[in-house]
N, C-alpha and C positions, 0 to 999 in steps of 0.2 A: 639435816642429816644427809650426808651420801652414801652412795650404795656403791660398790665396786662389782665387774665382774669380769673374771677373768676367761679367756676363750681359746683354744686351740684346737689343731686339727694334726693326725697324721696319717703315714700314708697317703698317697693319692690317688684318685681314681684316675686321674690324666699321666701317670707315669706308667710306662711300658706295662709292667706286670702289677700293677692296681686294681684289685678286683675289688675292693673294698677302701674307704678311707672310715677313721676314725674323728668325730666331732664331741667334744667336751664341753662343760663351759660349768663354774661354781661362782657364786656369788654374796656377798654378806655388807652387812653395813661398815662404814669407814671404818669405827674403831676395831674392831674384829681382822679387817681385814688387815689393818697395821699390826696388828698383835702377831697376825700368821706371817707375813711377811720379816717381823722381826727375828723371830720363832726358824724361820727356816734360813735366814740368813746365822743366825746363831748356829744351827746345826752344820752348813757349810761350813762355817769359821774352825770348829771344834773339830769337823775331819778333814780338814787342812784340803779343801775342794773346793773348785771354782767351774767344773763342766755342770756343762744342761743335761737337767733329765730329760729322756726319752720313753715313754710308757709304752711304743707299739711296740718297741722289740727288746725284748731284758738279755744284754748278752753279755755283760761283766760283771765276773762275782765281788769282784773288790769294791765296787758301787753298791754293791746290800746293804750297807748301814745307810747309806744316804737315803735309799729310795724309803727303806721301812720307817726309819723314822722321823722322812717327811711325811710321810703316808700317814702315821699314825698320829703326827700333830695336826695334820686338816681336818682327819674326823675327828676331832675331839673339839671341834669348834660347831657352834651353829651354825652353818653354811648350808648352803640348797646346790646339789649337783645333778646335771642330765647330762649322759654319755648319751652319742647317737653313733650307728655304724649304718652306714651309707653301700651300696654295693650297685 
């Protein structure tokens, strides 16, 4: 069995006005994590989208459909998630 996990960071705390950086990271086993992965490429596909989300800063309303309902397909999976913020 493998275990996937996934890891990101934003903001910095090394860029000019970084007071703070943001640390994530969710993890689940292989199959699951293909399912999610399918799952949010599906939802890409169907709002005709190919940009990265960005969680530190929400500043386009036309991306609301994409964020909410990637959002709400991860937690609906088993997966284990720790946010850290750093300062």
């Amino acid at each position: 069995m493998g275990y996937y996990i996934f890891f990101d960071e934003s903001n910095k705390l090394d860029q000019p006005n970084g007071a703070y950086s943001y640390y994530g990271a969710f993890g689940t086993n292989e199959a699951t994590m293909n399912e999610v992965v399918e799952q949010i490429e599906r939802i890409k596909t169907q709002l005709g989208t190919t940009r990265e989300m960005h969680f530190a800063e929400y500043t386009n309303d036309k991306d609301f459909g994409k964020y909410f309902k990637s959002m709400n397909c991860v937690i609906n999976y088993d997966i284990h998630i720790n946010i850290f913020i750093v300062n």
